[in-house]
C-alpha positions in Angstrom: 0.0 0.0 0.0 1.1 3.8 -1.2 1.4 6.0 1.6 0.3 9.4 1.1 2.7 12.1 -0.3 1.5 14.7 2.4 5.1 16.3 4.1 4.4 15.8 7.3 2.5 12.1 7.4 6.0 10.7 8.8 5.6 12.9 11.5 1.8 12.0 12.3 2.3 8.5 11.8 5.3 9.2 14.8 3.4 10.9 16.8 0.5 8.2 17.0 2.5 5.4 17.2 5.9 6.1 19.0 4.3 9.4 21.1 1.1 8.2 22.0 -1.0 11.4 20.5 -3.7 11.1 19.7 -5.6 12.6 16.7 -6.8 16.1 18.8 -2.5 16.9 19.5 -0.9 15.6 16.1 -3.8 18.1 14.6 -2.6 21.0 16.9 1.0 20.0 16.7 1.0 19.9 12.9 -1.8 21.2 11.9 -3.4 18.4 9.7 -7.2 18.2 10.1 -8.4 15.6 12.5 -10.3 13.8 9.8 -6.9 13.5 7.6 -5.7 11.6 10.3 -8.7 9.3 11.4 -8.3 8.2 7.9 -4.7 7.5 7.5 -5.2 6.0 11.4 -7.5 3.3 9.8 -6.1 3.3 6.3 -2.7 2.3 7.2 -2.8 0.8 10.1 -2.0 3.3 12.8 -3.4 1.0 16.0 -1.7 -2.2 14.7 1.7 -0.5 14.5 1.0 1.4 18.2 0.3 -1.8 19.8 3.5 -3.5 17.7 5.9 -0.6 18.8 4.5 -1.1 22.6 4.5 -4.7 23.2 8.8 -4.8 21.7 11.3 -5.5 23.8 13.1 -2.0 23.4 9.9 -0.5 24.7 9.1 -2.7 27.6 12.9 -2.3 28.6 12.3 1.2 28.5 8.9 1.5 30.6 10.6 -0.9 33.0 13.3 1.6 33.6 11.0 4.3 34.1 9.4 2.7 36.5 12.2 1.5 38.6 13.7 5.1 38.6 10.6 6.3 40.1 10.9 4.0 42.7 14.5 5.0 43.5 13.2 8.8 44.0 11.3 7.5 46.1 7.8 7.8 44.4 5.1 5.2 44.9 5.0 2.6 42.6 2.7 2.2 40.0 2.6 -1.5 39.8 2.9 -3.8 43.0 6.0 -5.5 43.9 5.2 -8.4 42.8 4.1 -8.1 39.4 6.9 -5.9 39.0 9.2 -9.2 40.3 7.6 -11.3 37.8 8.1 -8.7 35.0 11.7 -8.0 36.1 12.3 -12.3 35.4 10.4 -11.6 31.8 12.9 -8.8 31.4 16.1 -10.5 32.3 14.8 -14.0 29.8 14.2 -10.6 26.8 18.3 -10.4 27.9 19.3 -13.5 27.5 17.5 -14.0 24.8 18.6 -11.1 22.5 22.5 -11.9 23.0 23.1 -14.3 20.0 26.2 -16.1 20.0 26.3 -16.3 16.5 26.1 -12.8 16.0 28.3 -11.6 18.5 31.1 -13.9 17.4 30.8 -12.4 14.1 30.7 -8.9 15.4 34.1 -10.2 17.5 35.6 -11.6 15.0 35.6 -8.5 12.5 36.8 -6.3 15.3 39.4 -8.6 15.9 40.5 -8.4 12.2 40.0 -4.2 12.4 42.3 -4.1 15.8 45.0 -6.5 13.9 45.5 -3.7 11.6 45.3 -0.9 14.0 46.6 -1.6 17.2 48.1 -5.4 17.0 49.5 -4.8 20.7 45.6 -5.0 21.8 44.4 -8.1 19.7 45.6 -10.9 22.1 44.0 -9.4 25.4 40.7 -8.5 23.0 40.8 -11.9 21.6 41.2 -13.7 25.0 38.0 -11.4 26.9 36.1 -12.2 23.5 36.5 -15.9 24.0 35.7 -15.6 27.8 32.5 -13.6 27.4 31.4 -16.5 24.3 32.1 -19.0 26.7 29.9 -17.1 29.5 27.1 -16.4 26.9 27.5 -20.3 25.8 27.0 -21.4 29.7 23.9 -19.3 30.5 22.5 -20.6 27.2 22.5 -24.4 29.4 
């Protein structure tokens, strides 16, 4: 599906999803009729993506953090203690999870090549933690 050529629907589309506007503050923040948006809202999407962009990973991390700051300072919480436990495990397993040893031995592996060439006197120490932390990774995989 074409999205719409309009300048600012990037913005809108932003706003909705990542921002959590809704249609009354992207139209005073932009200035795009409230019925422009309704219909790109439903057109292409808009709710769909929202829920999407809420329910990753990134996001969750991010609420999380929010929330445990604001205990720190002392506030009260918004959640109760446990529910906030049993989200911290989902959290830590979202962790674990997103560390790929595949990936990170590639990643390694090319800076290892990149610090051969620019400062060999680093590459064994790098090469040694590298292998460490892929053996660490490979253990809390078990």
């Amino acid at each position: 599906m074409k999205l719409p050529r309009h300048k600012l629907y990037a913005d809108a589309e932003t706003l909705f999803v990542e921002g959590g506007l809704n249609a009354v503050g992207i139209s005073e923040t932009l200035s795009i009729s409230e019925v422009t948006l309704s219909g790109w809202r439903k057109k292409y999407g808009w709710d769909k993506k929202r829920d999407d962009y809420l329910a990753s990973p990134g996001k969750i991390r991010e609420l999380l953090l929010t929330e445990l700051k604001s205990i720190a300072e002392g506030k009260k919480s918004n959640i109760d203690a446990d529910a906030l436990s049993k989200i911290q495990k989902v959290f830590l397993s979202f962790e674990r999870q997103s560390t790929s040893i595949p990936v990170t031995m590639s990643v390694f592996k090319a800076f290892d090549n990149w610090l051969v060439e620019n400062a060999p006197q680093m590459a064994v120490p790098f090469t040694e933690m590298h292998k460490r932390y892929l053996h660490h990774l490979a253990q809390a995989d078990e």
